[in-house]
C-alpha positions in Angstrom: 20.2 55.6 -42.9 22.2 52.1 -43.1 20.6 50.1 -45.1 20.2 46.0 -43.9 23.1 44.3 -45.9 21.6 41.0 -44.8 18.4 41.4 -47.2 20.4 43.0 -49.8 22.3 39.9 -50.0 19.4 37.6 -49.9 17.6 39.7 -52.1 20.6 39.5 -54.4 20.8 35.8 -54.2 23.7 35.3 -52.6 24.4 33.4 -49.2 24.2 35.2 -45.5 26.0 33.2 -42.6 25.7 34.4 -38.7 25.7 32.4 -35.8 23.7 32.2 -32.2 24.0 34.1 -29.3 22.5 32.4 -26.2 24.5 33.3 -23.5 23.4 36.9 -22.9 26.9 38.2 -23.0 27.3 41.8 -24.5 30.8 41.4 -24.5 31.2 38.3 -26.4 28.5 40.1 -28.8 30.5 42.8 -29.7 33.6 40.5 -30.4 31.7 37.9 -32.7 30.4 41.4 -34.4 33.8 42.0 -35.7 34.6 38.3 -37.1 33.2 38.7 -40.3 29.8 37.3 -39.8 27.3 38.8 -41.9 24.6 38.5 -38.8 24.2 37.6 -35.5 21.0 36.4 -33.8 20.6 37.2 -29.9 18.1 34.2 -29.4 15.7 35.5 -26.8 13.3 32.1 -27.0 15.3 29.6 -25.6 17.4 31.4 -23.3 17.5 33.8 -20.1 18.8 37.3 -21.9 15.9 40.3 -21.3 15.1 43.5 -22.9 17.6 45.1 -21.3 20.8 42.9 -22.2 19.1 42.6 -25.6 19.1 45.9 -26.1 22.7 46.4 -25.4 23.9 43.5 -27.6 21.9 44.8 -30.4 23.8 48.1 -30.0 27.4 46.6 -30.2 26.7 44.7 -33.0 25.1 47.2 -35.2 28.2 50.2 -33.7 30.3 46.7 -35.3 29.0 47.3 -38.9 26.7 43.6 -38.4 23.4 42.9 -38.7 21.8 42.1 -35.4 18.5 40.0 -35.3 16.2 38.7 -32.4 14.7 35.1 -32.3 11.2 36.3 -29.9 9.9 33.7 -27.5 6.6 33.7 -30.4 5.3 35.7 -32.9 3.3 38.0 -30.9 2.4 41.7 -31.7 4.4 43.0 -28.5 7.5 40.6 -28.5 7.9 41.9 -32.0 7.3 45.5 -31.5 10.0 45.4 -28.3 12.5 44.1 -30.5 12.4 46.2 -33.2 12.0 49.3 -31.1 14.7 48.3 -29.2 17.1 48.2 -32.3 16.9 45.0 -34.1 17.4 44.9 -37.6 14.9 42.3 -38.5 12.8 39.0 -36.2 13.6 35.5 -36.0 9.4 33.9 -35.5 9.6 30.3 -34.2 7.2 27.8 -34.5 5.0 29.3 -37.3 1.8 27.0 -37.9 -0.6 29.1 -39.4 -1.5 31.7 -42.6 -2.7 34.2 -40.0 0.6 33.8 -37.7 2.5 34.0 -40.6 0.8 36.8 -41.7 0.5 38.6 -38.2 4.2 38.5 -38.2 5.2 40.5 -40.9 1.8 43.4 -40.2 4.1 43.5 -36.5 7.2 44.8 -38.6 5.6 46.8 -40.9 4.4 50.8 -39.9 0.9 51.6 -41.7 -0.4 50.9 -44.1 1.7 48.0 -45.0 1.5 46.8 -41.6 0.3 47.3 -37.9 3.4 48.3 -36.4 2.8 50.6 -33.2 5.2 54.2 -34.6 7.6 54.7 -31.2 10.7 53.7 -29.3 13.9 56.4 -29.0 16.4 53.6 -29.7 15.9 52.0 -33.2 17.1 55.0 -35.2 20.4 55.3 -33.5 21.0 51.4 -34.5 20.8 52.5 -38.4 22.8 56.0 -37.6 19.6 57.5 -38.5 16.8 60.6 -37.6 13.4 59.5 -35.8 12.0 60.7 -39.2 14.3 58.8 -41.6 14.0 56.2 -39.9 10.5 55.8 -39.7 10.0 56.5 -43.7 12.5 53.7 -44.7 12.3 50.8 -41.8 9.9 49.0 -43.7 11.9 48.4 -46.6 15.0 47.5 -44.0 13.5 45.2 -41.1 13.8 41.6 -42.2 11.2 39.2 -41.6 12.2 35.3 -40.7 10.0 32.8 -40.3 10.5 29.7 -39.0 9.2 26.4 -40.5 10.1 23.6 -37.4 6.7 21.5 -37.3 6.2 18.8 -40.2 2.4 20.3 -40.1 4.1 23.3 -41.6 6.2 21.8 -44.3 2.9 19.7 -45.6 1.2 23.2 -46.0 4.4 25.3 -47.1 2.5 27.4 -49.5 -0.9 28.3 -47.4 1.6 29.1 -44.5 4.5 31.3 -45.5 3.2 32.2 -49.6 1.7 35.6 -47.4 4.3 37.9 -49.0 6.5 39.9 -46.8 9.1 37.3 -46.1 12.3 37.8 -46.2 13.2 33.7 -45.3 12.2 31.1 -44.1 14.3 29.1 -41.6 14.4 25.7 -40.3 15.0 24.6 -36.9 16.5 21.3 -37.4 15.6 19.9 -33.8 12.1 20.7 -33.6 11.4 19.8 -37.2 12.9 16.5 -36.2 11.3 16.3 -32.9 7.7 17.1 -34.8 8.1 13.8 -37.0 8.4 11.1 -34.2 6.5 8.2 -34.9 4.2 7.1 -31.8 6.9 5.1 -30.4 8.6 8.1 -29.8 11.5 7.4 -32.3 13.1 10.1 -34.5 12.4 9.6 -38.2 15.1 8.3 -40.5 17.7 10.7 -42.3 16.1 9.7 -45.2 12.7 11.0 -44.2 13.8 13.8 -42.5 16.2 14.9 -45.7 13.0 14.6 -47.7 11.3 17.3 -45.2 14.5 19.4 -45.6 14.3 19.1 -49.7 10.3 19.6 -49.8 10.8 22.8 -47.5 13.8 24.4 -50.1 11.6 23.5 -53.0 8.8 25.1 -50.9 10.8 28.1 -50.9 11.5 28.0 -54.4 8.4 28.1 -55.3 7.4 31.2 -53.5 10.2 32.7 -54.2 11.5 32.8 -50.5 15.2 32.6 -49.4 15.8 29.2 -47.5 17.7 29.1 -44.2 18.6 26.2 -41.8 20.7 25.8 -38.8 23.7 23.8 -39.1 26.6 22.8 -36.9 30.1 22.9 -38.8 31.1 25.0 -41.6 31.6 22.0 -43.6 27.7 21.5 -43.1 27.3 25.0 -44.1 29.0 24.5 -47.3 26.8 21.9 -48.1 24.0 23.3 -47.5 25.0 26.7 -49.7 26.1 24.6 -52.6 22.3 22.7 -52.1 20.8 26.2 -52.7 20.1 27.4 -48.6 21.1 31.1 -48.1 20.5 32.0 -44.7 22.9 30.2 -43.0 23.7 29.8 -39.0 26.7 27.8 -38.1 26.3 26.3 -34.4 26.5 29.2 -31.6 28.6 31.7 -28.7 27.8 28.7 -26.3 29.2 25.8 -28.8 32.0 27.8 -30.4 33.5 27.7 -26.0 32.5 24.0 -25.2 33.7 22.8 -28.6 37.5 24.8 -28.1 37.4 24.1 -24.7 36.4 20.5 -25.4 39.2 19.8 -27.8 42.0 21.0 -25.5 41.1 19.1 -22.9 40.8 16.2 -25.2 44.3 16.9 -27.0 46.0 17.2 -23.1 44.4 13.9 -22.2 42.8 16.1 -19.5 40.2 14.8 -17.5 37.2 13.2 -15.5 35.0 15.7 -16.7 36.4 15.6 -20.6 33.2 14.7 -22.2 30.7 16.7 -19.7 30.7 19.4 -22.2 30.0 17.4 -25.1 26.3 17.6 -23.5 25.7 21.3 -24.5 
């Protein structure tokens, strides 16, 4: 059975970098497989790809030699379950608020007794080039379990959240973090403020002994954020990676009426 390189190298201490795919193309999936990313997440929660497609992108990136992982729409029992059965090699949670969501995550990717995982699905095993049986002795130890802390309610109470063992990382949406700490007037907080969030939620994960992840936007971000002690690392996505090429040609051929439209997305 293939074993999940992305928790052996959190596990190991090292850094893990992947990217986004919110487009839904299986195509552009199995290309981005085989450019040396150590992941890819097919982010189901914010965009229109279903079971189906996700299936199939999972496939092409784990035939790829990557490590494919699924942000659900929440953390719910059968979100989790489809995934996993399905294929995926670990779970993206959004929006974790709660000990008990936190903790009803990882019970939905672990089989009994270690968790309440539902034992079926005819897909997962061929994923990790596995038997039904293998696979279903060693997924436990091979699923990773991601967290994400995106609500300033859950950096204040970082320890009675994610410390529920079972967590592989825990990863910061930058937008919604930000979006959770407007003042009343409806303005963003200041970089200072929100850095401070960002510092108390790696420290958080220090404490716990939890591998750190955030989202970032550039590779020159990424770097930072490595050298600040963050290992699971996404740079940007499928969708930005297009607009921001396509962007700077049009921009370098003084093309256009239309040049900055795609500096919306």
């Amino acid at each position: 059975m293939r074993t999940n390189t992305l928790k052996q190298l959190l596990k190991s201490g090292k850094p893990a970098v992947g990217t986004w795919l919110s487009m839904g193309s299986i195509t552009a999936a199995r290309f981005l497989a085989r450019s040396g990313f150590d992941y890819l997440t097919v982010d189901v929660e914010h965009s229109l790809v279903n079971v189906e497609t996700t299936t199939h992108m999972m496939a092409a990136i784990a035939d790829a030699g990557c490590v494919p992982l699924v942000r659900v729409p929440a953390g719910k029992h059968d979100h989790i379950k489809r995934v996993l059965d399905n294929g995926g090699y670990g779970v993206v949670v959004p929006m974790v608020m709660s000990r008990q969501e936190a903790a009803d995550a990882v019970a939905a990717c672990k089989y009994p007794p270690r968790g309440n995982r539902s034992v079926g699905g005819s897909v997962h095993a061929l994923n990790f080039a596995a038997s039904p049986a293998d696979y279903y002795a060693k997924a436990d130890d091979e699923i990773a379990v991601i967290l994400q802390c995106e609500h300033i309610h859950s950096v204040r109470n970082f320890d009675e959240v994610y410390g529920v063992g079972g967590v592989d990382a825990v990863f910061v949406g930058p937008n919604d973090l930000m979006a959770s700490m407007r003042g009343p007037d409806g303005k963003p907080p200041t970089p200072e403020v929100f850095q401070q969030a960002l510092a108390d939620i790696l420290a958080g994960c220090k404490r716990n002994g939890i591998p750190a992840g955030i989202h970032t936007f550039s590779s020159d971000e990424a770097k930072k954020r490595i050298a600040d002690g963050w290992q699971f690392i996404a740079v940007s996505s499928e969708l930005r990676f297009m607009t921001d090429g396509a962007a700077k040609i049009v921009s370098d051929l003084g093309l256009g009426k239309h040049a900055g439209d795609l500096a919306k997305y």
